[in-house]
C-alpha positions in Angstrom: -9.7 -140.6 -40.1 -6.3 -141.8 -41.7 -8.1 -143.8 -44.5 -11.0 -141.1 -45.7 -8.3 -138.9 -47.3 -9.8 -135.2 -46.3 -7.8 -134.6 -42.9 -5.9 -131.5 -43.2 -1.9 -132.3 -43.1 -1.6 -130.9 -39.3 -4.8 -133.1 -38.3 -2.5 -136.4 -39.9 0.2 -135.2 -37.6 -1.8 -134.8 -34.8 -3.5 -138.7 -35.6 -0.4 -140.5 -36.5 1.4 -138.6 -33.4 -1.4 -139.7 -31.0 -1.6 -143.0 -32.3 1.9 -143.7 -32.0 2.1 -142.6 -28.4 -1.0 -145.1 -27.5 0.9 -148.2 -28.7 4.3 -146.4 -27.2 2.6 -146.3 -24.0 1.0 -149.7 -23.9 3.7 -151.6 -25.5 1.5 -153.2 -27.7 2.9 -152.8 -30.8 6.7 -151.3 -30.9 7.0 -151.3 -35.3 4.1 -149.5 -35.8 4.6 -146.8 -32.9 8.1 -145.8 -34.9 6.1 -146.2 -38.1 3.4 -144.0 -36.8 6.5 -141.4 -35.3 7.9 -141.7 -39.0 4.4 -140.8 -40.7 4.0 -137.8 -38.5 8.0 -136.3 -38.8 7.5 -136.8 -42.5 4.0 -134.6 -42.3 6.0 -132.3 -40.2 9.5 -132.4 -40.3 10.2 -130.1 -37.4 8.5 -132.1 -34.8 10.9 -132.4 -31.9 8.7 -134.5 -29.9 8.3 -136.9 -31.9 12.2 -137.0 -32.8 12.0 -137.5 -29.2 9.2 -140.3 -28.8 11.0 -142.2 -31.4 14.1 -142.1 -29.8 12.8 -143.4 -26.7 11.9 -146.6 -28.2 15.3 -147.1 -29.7 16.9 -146.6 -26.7 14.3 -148.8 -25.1 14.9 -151.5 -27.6 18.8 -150.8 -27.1 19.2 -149.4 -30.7 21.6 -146.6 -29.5 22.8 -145.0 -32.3 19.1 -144.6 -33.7 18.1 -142.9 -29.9 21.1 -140.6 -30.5 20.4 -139.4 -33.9 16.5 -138.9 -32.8 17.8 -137.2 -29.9 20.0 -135.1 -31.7 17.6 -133.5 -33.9 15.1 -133.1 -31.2 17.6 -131.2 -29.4 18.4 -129.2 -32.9 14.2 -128.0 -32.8 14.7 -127.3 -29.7 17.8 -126.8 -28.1 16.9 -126.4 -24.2 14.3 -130.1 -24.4 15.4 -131.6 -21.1 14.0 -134.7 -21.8 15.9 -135.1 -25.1 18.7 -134.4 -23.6 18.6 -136.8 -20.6 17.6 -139.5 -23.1 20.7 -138.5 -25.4 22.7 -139.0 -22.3 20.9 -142.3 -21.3 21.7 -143.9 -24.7 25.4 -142.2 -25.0 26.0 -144.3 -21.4 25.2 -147.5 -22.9 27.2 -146.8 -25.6 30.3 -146.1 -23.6 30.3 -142.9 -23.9 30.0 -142.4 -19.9 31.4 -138.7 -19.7 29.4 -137.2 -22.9 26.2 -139.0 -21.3 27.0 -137.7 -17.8 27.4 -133.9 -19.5 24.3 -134.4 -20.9 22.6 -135.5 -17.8 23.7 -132.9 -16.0 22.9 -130.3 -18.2 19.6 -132.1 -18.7 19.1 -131.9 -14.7 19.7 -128.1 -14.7 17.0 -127.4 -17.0 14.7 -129.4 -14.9 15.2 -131.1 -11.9 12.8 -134.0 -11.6 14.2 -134.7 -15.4 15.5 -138.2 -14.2 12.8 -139.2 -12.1 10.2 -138.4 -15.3 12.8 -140.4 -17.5 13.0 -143.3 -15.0 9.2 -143.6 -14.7 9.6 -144.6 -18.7 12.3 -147.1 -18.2 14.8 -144.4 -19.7 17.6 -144.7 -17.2 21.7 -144.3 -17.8 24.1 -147.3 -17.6 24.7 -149.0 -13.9 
């Protein structure tokens, strides 16, 4: 669908959005997941979820200033995303940054309360 050149720009979203969360998911291929998260924020620039796929890699792959950017501007679409903000706190811990992360968390916890446990089952977790 990519390659025939007549998708409609939302359908290109929707492909490289989808595509990029199948190798996210199986870990089979981290560069082209963010490449495929890039394609689809620059179709559509105000895709929080993706801002907030992409940052789960980095913060997987310990690139914790990337996460935190990703984060930030998932949260600026959309200012009450839970998950973005648990990951934003995640990454913040590992940078050192132990009290912003932990307001973050908690913040992120009152919005939804199994927010950690969903987090954890994706290997996002804070610092020990």
């Amino acid at each position: 669908m990519i390659q025939s050149g007549r998708e409609h720009r939302s359908d290109l979203v929707q492909v490289y959005f989808n595509r990029a969360k199948t190798y996210e998911f199986t870990g089979s291929n981290r560069d082209q997941a963010i490449a495929d998260y890039d394609q689809a924020i620059k179709l559509k620039p105000n895709h929080a979820e993706a801002y907030f796929r992409r940052g789960a890699i980095y913060l997987l792959g310990a690139e914790y200033d990337q996460a935190i950017a990703d984060y930030d501007r998932a949260l600026q679409l959309s200012p009450e995303y839970p998950d973005a903000l648990y990951g934003r706190g995640a990454a913040k811990t590992h940078k050192g940054d132990v009290p912003g992360g932990q307001a973050d968390i908690v913040a992120a916890q009152k919005l939804q309360a199994d927010v950690a446990t969903v987090a954890a089952k994706r290997g996002i977790k804070p610092a020990a």
